[in-house]
C-alpha positions, -999 to +999 in steps of 0.1 A: +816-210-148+793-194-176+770-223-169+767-217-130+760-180-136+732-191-158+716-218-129+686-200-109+702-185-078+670-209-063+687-238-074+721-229-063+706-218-028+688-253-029+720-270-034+743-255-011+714-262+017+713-301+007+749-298+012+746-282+044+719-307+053+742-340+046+772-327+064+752-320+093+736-357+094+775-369+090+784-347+116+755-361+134+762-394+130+798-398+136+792-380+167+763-404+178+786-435+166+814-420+187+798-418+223+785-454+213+821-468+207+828-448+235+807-473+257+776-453+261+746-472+257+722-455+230+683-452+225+662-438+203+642-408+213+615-387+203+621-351+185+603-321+183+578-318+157+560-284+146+546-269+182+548-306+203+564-337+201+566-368+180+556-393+198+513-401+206+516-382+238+488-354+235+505-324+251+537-346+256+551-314+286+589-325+272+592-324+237+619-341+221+632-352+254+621-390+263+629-421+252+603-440+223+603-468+238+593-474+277+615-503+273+646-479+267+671-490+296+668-524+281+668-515+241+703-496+252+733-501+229+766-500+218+761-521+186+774-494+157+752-514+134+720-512+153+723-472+159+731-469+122+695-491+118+680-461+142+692-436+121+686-449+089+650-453+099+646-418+119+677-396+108+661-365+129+653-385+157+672-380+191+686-399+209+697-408+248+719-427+265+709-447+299+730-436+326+746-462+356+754-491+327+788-469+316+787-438+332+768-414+355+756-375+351+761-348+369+735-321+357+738-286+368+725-253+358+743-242+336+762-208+355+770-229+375+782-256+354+805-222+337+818-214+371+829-250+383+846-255+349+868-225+352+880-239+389+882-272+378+908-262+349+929-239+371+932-272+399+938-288+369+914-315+375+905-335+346+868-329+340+860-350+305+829-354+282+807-321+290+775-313+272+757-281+271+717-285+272+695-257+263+680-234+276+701-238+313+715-269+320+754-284+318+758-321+311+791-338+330+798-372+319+815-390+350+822-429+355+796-444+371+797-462+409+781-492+390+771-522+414+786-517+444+794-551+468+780-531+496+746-522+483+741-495+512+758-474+490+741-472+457+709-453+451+684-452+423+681-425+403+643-415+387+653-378+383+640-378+343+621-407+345+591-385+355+595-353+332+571-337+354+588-334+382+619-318+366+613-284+382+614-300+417+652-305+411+664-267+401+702-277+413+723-306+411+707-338+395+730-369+397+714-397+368+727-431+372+709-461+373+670-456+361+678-425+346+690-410+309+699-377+294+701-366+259+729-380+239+743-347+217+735-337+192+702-333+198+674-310+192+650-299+216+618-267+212+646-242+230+681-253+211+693-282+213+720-304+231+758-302+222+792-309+232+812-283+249+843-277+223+873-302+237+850-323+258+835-343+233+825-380+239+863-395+236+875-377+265+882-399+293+851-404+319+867-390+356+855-402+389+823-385+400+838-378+432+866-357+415+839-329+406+812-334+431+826-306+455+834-282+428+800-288+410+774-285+441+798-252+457+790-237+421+747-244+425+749-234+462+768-202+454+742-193+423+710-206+446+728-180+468+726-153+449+693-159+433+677-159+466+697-124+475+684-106+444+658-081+454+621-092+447+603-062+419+565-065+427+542-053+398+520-025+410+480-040+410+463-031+377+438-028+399+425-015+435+397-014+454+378+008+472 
């Protein structure tokens, strides 16, 4: 004891924070290991670094949010040894997970995502893995429709295969095949990506169809009201004459 009191408080503050930092990358990792034994197929992905990005992109618009690799739906895995190679190579990289191999994504603002929750639980529908994605979206993992034998009824999805166009799709995004989302955790400029508490990445995968009413009532409902809110116009720092 008489030999802690005498340690420099900077070396004690130093130690506790490297203890802090390898419980978090434990944390991290058993969580990343855990939606891949799950059967969601990992990827590395870039991370934010200082004011941009980490990959060679100059002005990359989505920091932190893309794949490396372009070949990412095919470098997609399960193999625990191969995501413990990723993070022993990056350990503050991200990472995604390539939607329509295991599962699908229902993406929704995240009031929304709040609302539809609260109704689900009271119908007592089974919702499963849900992720919260800073600053505004909700993340819920569904089972994906996978190859259907009529092929009328599958669609490809390029909803964040073109960050650019994100803001074109303020409500409900559905990823499945061609598309990815973060894997939690993950860090990103605004926050950071993390599973809602109880809906973690074990939690069974429900039918998309079991929470596509619920979920796109919820954006409808909150498009609703944005578009009712009254409109404040800025007086003109300037008029003529």
């Amino acid at each position: 004891m008489e030999r802690e009191r005498r340690m420099p408080r900077w070396l004690r503050r130093s130690g506790r924070g490297a203890a802090a930092a390898d419980a978090a990358a434990r944390e991290r990792e058993d969580l990343l290991l855990a939606a891949a034994e799950a059967g969601f197929p990992v990827a590395p992905a870039a991370r934010p670094e200082a004011y941009g990005c980490s990959c060679e992109r100059i002005g990359c618009p989505t920091p932190g949010r893309h794949p490396v690799s372009f070949a990412w739906q095919t470098q997609a895995t399960t193999d625990r040894d191969t995501v413990l190679r990723w993070l022993a190579s990056d350990p503050e990289a991200n990472a995604v997970t390539a939607t329509g191999q295991a599962h699908d994504v229902l993406d929704v603002p995240a009031e929304a995502g709040h609302a539809a929750l609260e109704r689900l639980a009271a119908a007592q529908v089974e919702v499963g893995p849900v992720a919260f994605a800073d600053p505004d979206r909700m993340l819920f993992f569904t089972a994906t429709r996978g190859t259907p034998e009529d092929e009328d009824e599958w669609w490809p999805c390029v909803l964040d295969c073109r960050p650019e166009t994100m803001d074109e799709h303020p409500g409900l995004r559905w990823h499945c095949r061609g598309s990815y989302v973060l894997l939690p955790p993950a860090r990103v400029p605004e926050g950071g990506v993390r599973w809602l508490p109880g809906h973690g990445p074990r939690q069974p995968l429900p039918d998309p169809l079991s929470l596509l009413e619920t979920l796109t009532d919820a954006c409808a409902e909150v498009v609703t009201e944005e578009d009712e809110e009254p409109q404040v116009h800025e007086p003109s720092s300037w008029s003529g004459r």
